[in-house]
C-alpha positions in Angstrom: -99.5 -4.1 71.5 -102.9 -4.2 71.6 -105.0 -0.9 70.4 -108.2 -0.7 72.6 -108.5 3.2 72.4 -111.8 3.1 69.7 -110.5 6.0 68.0 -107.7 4.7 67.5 -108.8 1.4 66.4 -111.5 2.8 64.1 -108.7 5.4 62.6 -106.4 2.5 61.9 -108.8 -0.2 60.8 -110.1 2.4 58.3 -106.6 3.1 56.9 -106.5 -1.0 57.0 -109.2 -1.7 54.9 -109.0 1.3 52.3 -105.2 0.0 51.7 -106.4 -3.9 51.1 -109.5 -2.7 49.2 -106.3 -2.0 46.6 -104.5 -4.8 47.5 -103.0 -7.7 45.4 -103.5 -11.2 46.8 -101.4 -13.9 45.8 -102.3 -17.3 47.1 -101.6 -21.4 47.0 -105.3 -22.9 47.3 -105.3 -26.9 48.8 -108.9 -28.3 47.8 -109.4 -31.9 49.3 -113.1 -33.2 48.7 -114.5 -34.2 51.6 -118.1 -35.7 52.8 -119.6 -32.3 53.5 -117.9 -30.9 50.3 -114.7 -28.9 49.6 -112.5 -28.0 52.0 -110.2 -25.3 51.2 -107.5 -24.0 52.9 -105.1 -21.2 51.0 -102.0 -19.1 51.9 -101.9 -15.8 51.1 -99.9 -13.1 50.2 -101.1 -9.5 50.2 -99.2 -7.1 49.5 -100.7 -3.5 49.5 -100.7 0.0 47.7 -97.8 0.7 50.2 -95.6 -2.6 48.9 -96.5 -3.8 52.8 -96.9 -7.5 52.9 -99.4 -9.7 55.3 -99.4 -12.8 54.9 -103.2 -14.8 55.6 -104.1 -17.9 56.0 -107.8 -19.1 55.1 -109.8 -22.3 56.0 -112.9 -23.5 54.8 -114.9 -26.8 55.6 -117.6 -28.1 53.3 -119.4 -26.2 50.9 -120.0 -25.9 47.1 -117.7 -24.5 44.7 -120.7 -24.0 42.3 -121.9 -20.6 41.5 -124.8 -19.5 44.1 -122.7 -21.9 46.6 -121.6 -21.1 49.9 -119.5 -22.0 52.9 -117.8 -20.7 56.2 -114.7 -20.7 57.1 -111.9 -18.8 59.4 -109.0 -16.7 58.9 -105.5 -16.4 60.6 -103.9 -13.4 60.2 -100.4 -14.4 60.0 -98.4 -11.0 60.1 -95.5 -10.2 57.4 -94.3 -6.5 57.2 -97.5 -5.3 58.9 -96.6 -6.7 61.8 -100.7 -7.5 62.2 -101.6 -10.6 63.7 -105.6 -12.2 64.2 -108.8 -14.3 63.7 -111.9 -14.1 62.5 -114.9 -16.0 61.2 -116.0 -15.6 57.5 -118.7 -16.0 54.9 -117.6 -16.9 51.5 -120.4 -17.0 48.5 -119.1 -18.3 44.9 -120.4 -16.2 42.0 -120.1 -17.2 38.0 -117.1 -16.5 36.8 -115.2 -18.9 39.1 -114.7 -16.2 41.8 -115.7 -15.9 45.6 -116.9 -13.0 47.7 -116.4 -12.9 50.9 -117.4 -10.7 53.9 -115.9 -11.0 57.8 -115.0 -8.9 60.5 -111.8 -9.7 62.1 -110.1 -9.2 65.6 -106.6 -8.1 65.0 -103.5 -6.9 67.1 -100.4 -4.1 65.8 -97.1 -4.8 67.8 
């Protein structure tokens, strides 16, 4: 099922995102270098402050892997206990430390 109703989708995205702001992600990460640079792709588990699991899938093409780096990508939205499914584009920018901070806006669908 599809929630077009924009309450409804804003009261539900909302709850969404406050509940994967707390959210552990566990994920496998393929690297393969490439001409343009790394491409990434990694399987991911999330599971939530609720124990609810989705499971995500991200690609990236290119890029560096080097603090003040960058690269785009998209994400699949997999389902798991959820039930949500989806795609979106994303931005990822590598900081020190050996970490990555992303920002999207997805499209998703609740059965």
């Amino acid at each position: 099922m599809s929630i077009v109703d924009g309450r409804r989708t804003k009261f539900l995205s909302e709850n969404i995102e406050s509940r994967i702001a707390s959210s552990a992600f566990d994920c496998i990460v393929l690297a393969k270098k490439s001409a343009s640079g790394m491409d990434l792709e990694a399987l991911c588990t999330v599971v939530d402050s609720s124990a609810d699991k989705t499971f995500i899938l991200y690609r990236t093409k290119g890029g560096d892997l080097a603090a003040g780096g960058a690269a785009q990508g998209t994400i699949e939205i997999l389902g798991g206990s959820t039930g949500l499914t989806g795609k979106c584009a994303y931005q990822i920018s590598y900081v020190p430390g050996n970490r990555g901070v992303t920002t999207q806006r997805c499209t998703w669908q609740k059965p």
